[in-house]
KEBAZA-577792 format. One record per atom (N, C-alpha, C): residue in one letter; x, y, z negated. Coordinates in steps of 0.001 Angstrom, whole numbers, padded with zeros to 6 digits, always signed. Last residue first. Example, Ala and Ser with C-alpha at 12.3 -4.5 7.8 and 13.67 -1.06 7.14 Angstrom:
BEGIN
S+012850-002250-007080S+013670-001060-007140S+012900+000030-007870A+013190-005690-007800A+012300-004500-007800A+013200-003300-007800
END
This chain:
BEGIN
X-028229-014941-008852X-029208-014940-007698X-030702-015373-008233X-027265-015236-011757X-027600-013605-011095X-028538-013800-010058X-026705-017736-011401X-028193-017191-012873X-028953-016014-012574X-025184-018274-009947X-026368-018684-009535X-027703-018120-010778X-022902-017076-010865X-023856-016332-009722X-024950-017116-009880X-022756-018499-013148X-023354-016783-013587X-024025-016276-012497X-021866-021127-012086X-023240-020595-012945X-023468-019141-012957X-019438-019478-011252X-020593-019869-010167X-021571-020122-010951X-017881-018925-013012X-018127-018085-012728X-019414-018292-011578X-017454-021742-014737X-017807-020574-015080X-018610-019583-014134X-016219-022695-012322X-017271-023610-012694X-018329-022388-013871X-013485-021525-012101X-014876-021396-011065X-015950-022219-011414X-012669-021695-014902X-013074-020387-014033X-014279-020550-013390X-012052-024615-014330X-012990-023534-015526X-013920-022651-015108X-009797-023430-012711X-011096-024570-012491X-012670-024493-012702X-008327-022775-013816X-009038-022102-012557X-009880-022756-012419X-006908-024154-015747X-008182-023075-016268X-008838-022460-014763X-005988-026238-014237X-007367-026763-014531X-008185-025346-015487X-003772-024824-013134X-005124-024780-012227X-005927-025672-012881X-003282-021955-015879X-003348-023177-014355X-003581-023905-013554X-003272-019146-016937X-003777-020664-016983X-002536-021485-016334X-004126-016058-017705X-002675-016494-017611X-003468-017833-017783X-006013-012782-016550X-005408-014064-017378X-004444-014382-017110X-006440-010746-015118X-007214-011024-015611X-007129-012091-016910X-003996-008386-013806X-004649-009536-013999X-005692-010060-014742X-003744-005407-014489X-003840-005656-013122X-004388-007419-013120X-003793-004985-016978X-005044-004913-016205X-005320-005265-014760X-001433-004451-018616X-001852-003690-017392X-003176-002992-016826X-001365-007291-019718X-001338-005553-021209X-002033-004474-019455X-001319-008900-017116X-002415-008550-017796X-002301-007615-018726X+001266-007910-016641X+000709-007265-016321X-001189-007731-016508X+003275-008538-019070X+002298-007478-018840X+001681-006476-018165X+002855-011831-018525X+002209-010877-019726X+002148-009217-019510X+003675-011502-015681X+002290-012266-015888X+001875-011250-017380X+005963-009100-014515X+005952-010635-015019X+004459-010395-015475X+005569-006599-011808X+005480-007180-013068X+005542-008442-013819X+006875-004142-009610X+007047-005138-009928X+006833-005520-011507X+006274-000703-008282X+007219-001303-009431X+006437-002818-009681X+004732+000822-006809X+005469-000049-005921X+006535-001119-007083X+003203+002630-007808X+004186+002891-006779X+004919+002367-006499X+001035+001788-009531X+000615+002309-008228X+001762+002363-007205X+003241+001444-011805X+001697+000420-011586X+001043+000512-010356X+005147+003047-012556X+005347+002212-011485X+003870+001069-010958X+003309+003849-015690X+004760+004150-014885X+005069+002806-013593X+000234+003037-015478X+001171+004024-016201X+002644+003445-015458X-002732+003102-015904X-002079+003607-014785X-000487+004216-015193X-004843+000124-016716X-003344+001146-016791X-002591+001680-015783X-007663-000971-015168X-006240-000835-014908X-005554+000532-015553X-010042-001570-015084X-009878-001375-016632X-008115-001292-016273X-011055-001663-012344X-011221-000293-013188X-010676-000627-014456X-010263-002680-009768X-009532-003135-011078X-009632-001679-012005X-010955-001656-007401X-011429-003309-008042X-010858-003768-009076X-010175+000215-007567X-011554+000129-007447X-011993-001250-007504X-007434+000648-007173X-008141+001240-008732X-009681+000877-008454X-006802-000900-005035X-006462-001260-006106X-007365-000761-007662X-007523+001308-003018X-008315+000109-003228X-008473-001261-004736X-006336+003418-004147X-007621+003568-004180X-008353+002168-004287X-003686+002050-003163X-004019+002921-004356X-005300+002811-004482X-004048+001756-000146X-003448+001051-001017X-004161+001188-002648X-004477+004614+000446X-005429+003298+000780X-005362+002672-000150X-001562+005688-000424X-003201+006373-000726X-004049+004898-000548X-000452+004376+002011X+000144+003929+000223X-001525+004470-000815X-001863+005275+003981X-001705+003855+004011X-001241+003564+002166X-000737+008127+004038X-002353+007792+003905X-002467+006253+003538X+001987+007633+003808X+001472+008463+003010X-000023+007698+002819X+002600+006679+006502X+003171+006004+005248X+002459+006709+004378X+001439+008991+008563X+001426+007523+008416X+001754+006562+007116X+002396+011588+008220X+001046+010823+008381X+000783+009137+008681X+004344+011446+005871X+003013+012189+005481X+002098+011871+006559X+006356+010203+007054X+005947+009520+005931X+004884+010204+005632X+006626+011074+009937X+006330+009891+009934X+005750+009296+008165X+007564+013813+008840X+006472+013526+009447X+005835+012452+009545X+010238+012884+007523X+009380+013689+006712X+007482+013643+007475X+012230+011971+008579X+011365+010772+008023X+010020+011941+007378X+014916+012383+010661X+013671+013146+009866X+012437+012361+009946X+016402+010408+012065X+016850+010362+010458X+016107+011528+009918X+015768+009777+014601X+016626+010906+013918X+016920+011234+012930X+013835+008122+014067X+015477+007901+014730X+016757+008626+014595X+011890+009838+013597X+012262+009193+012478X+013737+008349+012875X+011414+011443+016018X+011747+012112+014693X+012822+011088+013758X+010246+009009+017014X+011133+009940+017652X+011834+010820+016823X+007641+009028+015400X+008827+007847+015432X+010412+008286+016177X+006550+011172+015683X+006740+010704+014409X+007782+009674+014756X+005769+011537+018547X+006922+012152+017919X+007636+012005+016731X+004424+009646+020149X+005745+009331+019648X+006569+010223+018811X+002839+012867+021139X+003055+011112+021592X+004386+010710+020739X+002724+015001+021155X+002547+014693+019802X+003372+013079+020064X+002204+016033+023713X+003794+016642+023099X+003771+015619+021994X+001256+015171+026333X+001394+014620+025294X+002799+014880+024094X+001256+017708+028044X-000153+017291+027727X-000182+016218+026273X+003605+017712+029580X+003585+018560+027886X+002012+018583+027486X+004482+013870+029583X+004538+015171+030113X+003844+016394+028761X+007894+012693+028643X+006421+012949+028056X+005938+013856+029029X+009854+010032+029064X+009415+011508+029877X+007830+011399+028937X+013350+008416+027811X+011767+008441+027444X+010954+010029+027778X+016039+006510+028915X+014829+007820+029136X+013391+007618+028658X+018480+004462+028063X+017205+004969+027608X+016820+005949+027844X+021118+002404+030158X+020794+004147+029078X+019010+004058+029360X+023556-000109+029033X+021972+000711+029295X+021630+001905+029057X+026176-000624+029152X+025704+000263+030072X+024104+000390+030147X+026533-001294+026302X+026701-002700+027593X+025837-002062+028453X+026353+000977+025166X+027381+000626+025130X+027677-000225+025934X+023719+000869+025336X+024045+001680+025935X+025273+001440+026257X+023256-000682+023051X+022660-001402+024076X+023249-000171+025626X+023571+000607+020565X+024554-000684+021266X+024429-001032+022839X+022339+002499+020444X+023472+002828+020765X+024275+001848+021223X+019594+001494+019937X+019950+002382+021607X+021342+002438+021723X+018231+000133+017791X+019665-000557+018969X+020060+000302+020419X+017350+000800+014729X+017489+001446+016559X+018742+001076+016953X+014548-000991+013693X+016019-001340+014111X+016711-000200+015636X+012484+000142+010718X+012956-000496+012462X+014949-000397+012334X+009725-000486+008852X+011537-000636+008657X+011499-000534+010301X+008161+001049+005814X+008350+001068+007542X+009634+000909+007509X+006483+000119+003133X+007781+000139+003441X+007716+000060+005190X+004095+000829+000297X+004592+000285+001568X+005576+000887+002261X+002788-000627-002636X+003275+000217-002215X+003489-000174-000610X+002859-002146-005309X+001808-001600-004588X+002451-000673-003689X+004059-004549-006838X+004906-004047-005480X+003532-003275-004549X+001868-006471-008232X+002029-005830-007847X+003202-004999-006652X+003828-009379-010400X+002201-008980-009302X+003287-007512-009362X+004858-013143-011130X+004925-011182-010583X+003654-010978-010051X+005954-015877-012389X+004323-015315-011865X+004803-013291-011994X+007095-017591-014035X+008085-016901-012634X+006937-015947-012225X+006452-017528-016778X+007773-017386-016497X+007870-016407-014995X+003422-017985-017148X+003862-016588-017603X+005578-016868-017594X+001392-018993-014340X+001993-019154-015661X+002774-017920-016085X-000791-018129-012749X-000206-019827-012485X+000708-020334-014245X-002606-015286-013162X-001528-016382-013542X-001250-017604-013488X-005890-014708-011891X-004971-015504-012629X-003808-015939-012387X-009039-012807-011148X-007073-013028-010770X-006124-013363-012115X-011441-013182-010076X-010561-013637-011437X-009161-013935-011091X-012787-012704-008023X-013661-012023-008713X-012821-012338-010115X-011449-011802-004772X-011032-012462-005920X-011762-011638-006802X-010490-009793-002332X-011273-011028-002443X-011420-011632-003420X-009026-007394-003499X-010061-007582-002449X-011139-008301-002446X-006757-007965-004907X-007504-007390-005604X-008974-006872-004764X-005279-009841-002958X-005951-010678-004176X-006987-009401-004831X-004853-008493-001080X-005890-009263-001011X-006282-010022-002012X-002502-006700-002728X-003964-005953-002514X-005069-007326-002070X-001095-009055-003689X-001661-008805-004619X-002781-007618-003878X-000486-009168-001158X-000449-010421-001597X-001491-009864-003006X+001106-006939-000264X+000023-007249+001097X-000901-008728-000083X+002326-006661-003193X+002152-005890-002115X+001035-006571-001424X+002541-010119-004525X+002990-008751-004249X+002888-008176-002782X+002619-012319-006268X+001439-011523-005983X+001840-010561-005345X+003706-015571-007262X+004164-014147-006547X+003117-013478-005934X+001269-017147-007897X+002648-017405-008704X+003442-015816-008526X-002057-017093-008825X-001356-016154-008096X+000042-017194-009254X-005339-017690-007839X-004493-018639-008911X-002976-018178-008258X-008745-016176-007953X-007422-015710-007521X-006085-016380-008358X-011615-017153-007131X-010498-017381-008801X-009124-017317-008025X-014301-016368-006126X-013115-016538-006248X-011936-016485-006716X-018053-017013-006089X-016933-016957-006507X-015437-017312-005734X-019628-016549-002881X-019055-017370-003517X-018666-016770-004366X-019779-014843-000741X-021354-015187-001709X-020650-015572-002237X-018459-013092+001924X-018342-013667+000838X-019316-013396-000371X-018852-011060+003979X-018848-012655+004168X-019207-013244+002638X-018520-008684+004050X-019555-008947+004713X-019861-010208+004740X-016539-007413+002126X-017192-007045+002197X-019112-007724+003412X-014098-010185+002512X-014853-009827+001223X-016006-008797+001370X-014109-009932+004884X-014393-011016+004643X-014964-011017+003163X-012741-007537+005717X-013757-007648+006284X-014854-008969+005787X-010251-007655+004018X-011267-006737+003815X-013077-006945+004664X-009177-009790+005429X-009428-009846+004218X-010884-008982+003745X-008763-008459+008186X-009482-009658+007960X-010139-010096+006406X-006613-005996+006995X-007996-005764+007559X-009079-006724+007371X-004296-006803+006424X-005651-006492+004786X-006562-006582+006037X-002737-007500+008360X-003260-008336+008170X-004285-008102+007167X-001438-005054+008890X-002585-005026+009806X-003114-006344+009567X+001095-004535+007645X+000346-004154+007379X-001371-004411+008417X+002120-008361+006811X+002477-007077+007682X+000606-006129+007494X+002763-008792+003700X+003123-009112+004798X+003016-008016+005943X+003928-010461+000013X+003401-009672+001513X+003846-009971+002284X+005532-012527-001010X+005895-011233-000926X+005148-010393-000544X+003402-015194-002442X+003985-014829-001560X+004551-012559-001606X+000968-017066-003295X+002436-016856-003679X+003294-016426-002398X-002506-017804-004278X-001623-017078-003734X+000051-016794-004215X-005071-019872-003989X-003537-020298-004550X-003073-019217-003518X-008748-019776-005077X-007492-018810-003716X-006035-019056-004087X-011075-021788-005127X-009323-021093-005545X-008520-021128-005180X-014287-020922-004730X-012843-021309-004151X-011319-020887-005007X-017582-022833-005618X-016333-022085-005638X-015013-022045-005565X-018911-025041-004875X-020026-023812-005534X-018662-022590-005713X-019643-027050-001652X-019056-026232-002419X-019700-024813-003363X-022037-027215-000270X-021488-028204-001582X-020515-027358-002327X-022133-025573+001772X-023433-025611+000559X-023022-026658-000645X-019976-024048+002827X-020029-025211+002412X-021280-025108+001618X-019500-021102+003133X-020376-021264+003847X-020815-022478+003273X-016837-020839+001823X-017531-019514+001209X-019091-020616+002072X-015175-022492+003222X-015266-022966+002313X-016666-021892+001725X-015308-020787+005437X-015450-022109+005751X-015870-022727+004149X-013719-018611+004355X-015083-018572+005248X-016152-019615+005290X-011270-019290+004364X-012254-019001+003165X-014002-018887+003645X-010663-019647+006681X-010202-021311+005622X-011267-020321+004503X-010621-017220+008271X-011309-019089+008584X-011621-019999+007412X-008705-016527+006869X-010120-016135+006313X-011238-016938+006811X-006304-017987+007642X-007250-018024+005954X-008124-017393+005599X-006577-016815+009892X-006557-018719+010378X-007542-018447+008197X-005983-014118+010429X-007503-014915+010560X-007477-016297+009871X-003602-013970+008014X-004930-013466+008128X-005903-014281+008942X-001521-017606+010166X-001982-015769+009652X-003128-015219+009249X+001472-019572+009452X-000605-018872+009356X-000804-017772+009139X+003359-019884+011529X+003159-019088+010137X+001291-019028+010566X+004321-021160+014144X+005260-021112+013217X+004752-020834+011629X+002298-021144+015867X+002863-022204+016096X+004219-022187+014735X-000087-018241+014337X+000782-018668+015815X+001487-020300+015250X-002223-015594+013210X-001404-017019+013197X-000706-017875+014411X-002379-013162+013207X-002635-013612+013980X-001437-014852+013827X-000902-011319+010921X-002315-010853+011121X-002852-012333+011996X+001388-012893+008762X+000560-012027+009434X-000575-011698+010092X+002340-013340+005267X+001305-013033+006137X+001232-012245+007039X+004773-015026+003256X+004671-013716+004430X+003387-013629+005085X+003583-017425+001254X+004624-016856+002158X+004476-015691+003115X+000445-018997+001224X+001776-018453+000876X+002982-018387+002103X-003096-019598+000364X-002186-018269+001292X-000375-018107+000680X-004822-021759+000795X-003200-021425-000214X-002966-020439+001253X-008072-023101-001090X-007408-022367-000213X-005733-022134+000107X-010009-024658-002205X-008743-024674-002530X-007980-024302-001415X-013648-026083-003522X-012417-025299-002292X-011285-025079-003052X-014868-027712-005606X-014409-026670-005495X-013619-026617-004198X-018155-029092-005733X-017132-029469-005354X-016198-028152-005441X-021027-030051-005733X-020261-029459-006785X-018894-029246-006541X-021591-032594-003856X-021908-031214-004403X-021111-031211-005374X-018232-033784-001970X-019427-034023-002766X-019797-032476-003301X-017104-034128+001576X-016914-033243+000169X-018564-033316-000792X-015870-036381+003475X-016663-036289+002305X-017117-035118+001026X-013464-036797+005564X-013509-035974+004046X-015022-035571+003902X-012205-039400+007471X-013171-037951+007326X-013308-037624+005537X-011164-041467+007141X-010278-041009+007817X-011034-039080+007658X-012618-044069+007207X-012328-043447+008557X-011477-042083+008676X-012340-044151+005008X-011758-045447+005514X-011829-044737+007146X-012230-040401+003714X-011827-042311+003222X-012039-043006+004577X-009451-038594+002131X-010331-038863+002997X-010750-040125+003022X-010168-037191-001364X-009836-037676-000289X-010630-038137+001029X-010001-034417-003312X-011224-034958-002861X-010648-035853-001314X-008131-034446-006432X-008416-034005-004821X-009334-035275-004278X-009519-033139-009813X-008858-034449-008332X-009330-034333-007004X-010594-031472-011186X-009347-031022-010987X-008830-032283-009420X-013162-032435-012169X-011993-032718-012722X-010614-032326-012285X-014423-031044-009735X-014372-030334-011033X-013737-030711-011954X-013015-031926-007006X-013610-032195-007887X-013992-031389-009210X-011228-029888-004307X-011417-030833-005349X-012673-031138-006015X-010473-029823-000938X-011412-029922-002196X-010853-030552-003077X-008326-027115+001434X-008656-028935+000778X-009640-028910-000500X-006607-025644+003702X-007801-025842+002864X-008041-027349+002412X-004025-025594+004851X-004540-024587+003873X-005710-024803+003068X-002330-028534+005745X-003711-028045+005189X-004006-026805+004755X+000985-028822+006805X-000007-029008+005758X-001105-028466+005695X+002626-028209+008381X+001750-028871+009362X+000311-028891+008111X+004456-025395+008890X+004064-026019+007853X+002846-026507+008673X+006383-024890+011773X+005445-024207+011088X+005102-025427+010547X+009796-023192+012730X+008954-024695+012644X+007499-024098+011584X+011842-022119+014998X+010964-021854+013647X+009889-023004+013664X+014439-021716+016199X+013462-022943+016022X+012802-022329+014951X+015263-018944+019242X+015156-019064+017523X+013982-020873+017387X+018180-018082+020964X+016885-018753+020541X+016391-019105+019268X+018792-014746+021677X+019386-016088+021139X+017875-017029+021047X+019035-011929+021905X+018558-013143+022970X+018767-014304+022857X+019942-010054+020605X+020740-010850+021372X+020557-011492+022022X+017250-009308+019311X+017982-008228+020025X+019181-008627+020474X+017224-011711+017717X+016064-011178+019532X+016935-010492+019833X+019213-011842+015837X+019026-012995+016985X+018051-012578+018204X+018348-009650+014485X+019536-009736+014827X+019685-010925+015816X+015938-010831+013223X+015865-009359+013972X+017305-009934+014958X+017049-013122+011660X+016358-013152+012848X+016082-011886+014059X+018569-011380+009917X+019020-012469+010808X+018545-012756+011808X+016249-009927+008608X+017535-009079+009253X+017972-010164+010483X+014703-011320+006884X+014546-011004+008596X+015391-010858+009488X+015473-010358+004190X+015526-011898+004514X+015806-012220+006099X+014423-008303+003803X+015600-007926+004746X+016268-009265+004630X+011987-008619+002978X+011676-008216+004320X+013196-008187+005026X+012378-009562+000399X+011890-010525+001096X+011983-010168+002872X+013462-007062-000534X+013942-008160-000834X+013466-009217+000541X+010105-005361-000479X+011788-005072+000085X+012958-006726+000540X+007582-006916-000314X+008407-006748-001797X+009873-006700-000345X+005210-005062+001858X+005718-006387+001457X+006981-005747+000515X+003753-004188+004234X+003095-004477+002971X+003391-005392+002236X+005012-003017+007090X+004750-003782+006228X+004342-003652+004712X+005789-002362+010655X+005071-002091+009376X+004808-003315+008150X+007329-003967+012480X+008142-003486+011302X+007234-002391+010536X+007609-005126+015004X+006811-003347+014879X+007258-003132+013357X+009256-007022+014731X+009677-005987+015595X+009135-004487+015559X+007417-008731+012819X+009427-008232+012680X+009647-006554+013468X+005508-008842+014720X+004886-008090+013413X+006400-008141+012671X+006339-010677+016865X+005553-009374+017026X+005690-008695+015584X+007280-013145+015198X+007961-011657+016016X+007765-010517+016054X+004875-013835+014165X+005480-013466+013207X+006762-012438+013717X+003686-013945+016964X+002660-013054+016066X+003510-012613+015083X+004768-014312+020413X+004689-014728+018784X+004052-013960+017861X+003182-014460+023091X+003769-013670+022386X+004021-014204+020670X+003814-015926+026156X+003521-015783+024928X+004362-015533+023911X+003921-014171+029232X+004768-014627+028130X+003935-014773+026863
END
C-alpha cells in the first residue's frame, strides 16, 4: 500500500504547528477513521524559480529551458503545513531542501529567498532543514516570512542569515512551542464489535507506556519525556540563532507576534518586500564573498 506522507504525519499527530491550523484536520482525521475517500490535489507550481536582481523572473525561452544568468537570485516557497516526505498532495522537507540545495550549489546563483508562510508542521520535518543548514549551505539566505510559526519560524531561525517581514499587517512569527494531538477511537470501534488487546511481555514494561498512560488522560509522563525535551530543543535552537532576542512573556512558549513587535523582540530582523529581499541578498552575498 502506498503510504501518504501528509496522512501518515495526521495520524502520528506530532507537531510543530499554530493549534488553529492543526484542528483544520479534524475533518479529514474523521474521514480515515471511516474509510471514506479523500481527493487531495497537490499544487503543480514550482517551489523554485530565479530572478534577476531587478526583482524579474527569469523565464523560460523558445525551447522551453531556463537559462539562469550570473548574478541571479533563487526563490524558494515553503508554504502551508510541512511534512517530512513529500507525496502527490503537499511538498515536504526533503523535496525544499532539494529546492535549496539546488539553488545553494548554482554557481550563478549568488543568493536565495526563502518565501515562508505557513503554520508549521510535523515534528520530524526540522531534521532536513537542520541538516542542510549545518552541512550544505555557502549561500546567503533572506528569510521573506508572511506566517512564520512554530515548525515555520524554527526553519526560518535555522536556515536564514535575514529574517524578514513581507509586511507589517498580516506577517506573525513565532508559536515556539509544541502540541501532541491523537484520536482514541477504541470506544467507537468496539461499539461495531471490535475489541483491542495490546500483550507486553514483562521484558517490555516501558513499551508504549507514555502513550498508554496518555489515553488515560495521565499526560504527565508523555509531557516530561517527550513533549518537554522537544519544546527545550525548540528553545535553545531559537536562542542560538537569535542572540539579540527578548526573552520576555510568551517569546519561548508558544505566544504569537505581528511583524512590529516582533522585530522590538528580535525575533526578526526587518520589515520590506521582496525588492528589500532582494537588497538583502545582493547585500549579503558581497559580504560573503569579501569574507571568503
Amino acid at each position: 500500500m502506498k503510504v501518504n506522507s501528509l496522512i501518515s504525519d495526521i495520524i502520528r499527530g506530532e507537531w510543530l504547528i499554530d493549534i488553529h491550523n492543526l484542528e483544520a484536520y479534524n475533518p479529514i482525521i474523521s474521514k480515515l477513521l471511516a474509510g471514506e475517500q479523500l481527493n487531495l490535489e497537490r499544487d503543480t507550481k514550482s517551489i523554485l524559480n530565479f530572478i534577476d536582481q531587478g526583482g524579474n523572473v527569469v523565464k523560460e525561452n523558445e525551447e522551453g529551458v531556463v537559462l539562469v544568468p550570473k548574478g541571479s537570485i533563487a526563490v524558494v516557497k515553503m508554504i502551508g503545513e510541512v511534512v517530512k516526505y513529500g507525496d502527490f498532495c503537499v511538498y515536504g522537507a526533503d523535496e525544499i531542501v532539494a529546492a535549496l540545495t539546488q539553488a545553494n550549489n548554482m554557481k550563478n546563483v549568488l543568493a536565495t529567498i526563502f518565501i515562508i508562510d505557513g503554520p508549521g508542521g510535523s515534528v520530524s520535518s526540522i531534521g532536513p532543514f537542520q541538516y542542510f543548514a549545518k552541512n550544505i549551505k555557502s549561500k546567503p539566505i533572506i528569510g521573506l516570512c508572511d506566517q512564520a510559526l512554530s515548525l515555520h519560524y524554527w526553519t526560518a531561525v535555522e536556515v536564514c542569515d535575514h529574517i524578514m517581514a513581507d509586511n507589517n499587517v498580516s506577517a506573525r512569527f513565532g508559536s515556539v512551542g509544541v502540541v501532541l494531538t491523537f484520536a482514541d477511537n477504541r470506544k467507537a470501534m468496539e461499539e461495531k464489535g471490535i475489541k483491542f488487546h495490546e500483550v507486553y511481555p514483562v521484558e517490555s514494561e516501558y513499551k508504549n507506556k507514555a502513550f498508554a498512560l496518555a489515553r488515560e488522560g495521565k499526560y504527565e509522563m508523555i509531557r516530561e519525556e517527550f513533549l518537554s525535551p522537544l519544546a527545550k530543543n525548540f528553545q535553545s535552537r531559537v536562542k542560538a540563532n537569535r542572540p539579540n532576542l527578548l526573552e520576555e512573556v510568551g517569546v519561548l512558549s508558544g505566544k504569537t507576534f505581528f511583524a512590529d513587535e516582533a522585530l522590538r523582540l528580535g525575533m526578526i530582523d526587518s520589515i520590506g518586500g521582496m525588492q528589500s529581499a532582494v537588497r538583502q541578498a545582493v547585500i549579503l552575498s558581497s559580504i560573503n564573498k569579501f569574507n571568503n
